[in-house]
C-alpha positions in Angstrom: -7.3 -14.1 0.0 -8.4 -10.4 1.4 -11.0 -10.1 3.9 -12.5 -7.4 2.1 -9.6 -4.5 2.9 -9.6 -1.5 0.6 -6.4 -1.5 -1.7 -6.0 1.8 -3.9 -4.0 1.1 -7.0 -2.5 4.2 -8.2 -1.1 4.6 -12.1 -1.1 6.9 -14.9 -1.5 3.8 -17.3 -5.3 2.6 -18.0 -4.6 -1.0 -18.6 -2.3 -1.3 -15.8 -5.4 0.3 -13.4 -7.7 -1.9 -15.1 -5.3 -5.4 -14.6 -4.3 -4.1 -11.2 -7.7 -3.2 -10.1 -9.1 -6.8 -11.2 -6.5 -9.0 -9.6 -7.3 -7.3 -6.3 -11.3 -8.4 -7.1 -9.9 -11.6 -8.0 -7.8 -12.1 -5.0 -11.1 -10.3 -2.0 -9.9 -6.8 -1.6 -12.4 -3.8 -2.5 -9.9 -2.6 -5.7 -10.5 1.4 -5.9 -8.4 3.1 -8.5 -6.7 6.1 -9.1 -4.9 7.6 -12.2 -3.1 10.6 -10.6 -2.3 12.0 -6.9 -5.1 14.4 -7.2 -7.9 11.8 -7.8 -5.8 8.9 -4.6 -6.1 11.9 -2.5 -9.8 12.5 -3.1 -10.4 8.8 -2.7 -9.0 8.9 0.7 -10.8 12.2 1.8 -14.2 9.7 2.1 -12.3 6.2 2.3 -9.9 5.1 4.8 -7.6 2.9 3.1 -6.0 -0.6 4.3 -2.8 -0.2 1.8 -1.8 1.6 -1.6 0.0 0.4 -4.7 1.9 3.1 -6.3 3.7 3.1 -9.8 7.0 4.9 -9.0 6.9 6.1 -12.6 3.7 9.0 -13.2 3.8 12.1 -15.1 3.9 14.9 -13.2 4.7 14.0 -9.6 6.6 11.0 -8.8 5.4 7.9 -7.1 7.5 8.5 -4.2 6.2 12.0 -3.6 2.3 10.7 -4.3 3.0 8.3 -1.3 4.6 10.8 1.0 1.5 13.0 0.2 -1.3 9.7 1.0 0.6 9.3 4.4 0.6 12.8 5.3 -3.5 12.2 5.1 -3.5 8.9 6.3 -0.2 8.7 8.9 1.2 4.9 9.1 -0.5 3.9 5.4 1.3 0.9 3.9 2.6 1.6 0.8 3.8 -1.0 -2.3 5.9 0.8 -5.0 6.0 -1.1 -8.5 7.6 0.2 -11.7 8.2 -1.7 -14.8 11.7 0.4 -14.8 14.4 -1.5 -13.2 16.2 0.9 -12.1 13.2 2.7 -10.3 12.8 -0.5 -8.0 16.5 -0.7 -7.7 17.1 2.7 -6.3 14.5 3.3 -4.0 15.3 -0.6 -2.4 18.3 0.8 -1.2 16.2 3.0 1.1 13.2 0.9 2.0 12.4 -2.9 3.0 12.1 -4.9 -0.5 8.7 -6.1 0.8 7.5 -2.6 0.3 8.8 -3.0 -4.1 6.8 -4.5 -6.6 8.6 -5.1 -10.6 6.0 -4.8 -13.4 4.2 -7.0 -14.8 3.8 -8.8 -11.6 1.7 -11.4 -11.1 -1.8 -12.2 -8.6 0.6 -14.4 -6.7 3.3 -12.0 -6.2 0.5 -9.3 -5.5 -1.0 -11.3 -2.7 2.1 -12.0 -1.2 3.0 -8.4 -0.8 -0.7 -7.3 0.5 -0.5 -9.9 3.0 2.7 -9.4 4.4 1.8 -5.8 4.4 -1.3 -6.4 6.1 0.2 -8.4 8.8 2.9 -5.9 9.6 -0.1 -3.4 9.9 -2.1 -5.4 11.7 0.6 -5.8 14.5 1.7 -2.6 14.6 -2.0 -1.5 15.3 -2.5 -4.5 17.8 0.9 -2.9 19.7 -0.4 0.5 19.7 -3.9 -0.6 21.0 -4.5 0.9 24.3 -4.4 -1.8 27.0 -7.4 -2.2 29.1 -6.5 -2.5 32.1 -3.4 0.6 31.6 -0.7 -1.9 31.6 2.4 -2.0 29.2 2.1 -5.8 28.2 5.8 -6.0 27.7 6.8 -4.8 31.0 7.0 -7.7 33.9 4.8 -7.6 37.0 7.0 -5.9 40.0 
């Protein structure tokens, strides 16, 4: 279960917001949602976001492109792409780790197991760019 991280859901399609948005209640995030790149960008203007769920099919500007735009404002921002199309989880696998693809409808189970694992990688990738305290690389041996 999520120890309260914020998970913006992003998709043109009401129901699918709705569904997404209470899983993520259902499962301990804080669910905020977003219809549109315009409204996930506001969000994160006053929110600092733990990870974002974008559908890869949106009118207008593709999911792809709304996530390049969310990690331009928020640099190192996990991202997990979903589509219900096939072949729009099949062609962007090709150029990402699968844990980062979602397929529609999807399922709370399926849902948490992608948050979490993208949680963890974030979580040690922040613990390995924490500043030491006493200004020593912890992977280097002692001379």
């Amino acid at each position: 279960m999520g120890a309260r991280e914020y998970i913006l859901a992003v998709d043109d399609d009401a129901s699918v917001r709705e569904t997404s948005r209470n899983m993520l209640d259902d499962l301990g995030y804080q669910a905020i949602a977003a219809d549109n790149l315009d409204a996930a960008l506001s969000t994160l203007s006053h929110q600092a976001i733990d990870v974002a769920i974008i559908d890869l099919a949106m009118p207008d500007v593709s999911g792809l492109n709304v996530g390049l735009e969310l990690q331009r404002q928020q640099p190192g921002l996990p991202i997990v792409y979903c589509s219900g199309y096939p072949d729009l989880i099949e062609k962007p696998s090709k150029h990402m780790n699968d844990s980062l693809l979602l397929s529609k409808p999807f399922f709370s189970q399926e849902l948490s197991a992608k948050l979490e694992a993208m949680l963890r990688t974030s979580r040690l990738l922040d613990s390995d760019a924490a500043p030491n305290p006493r200004g020593l690389n912890q992977y280097r041996s002692a001379p």
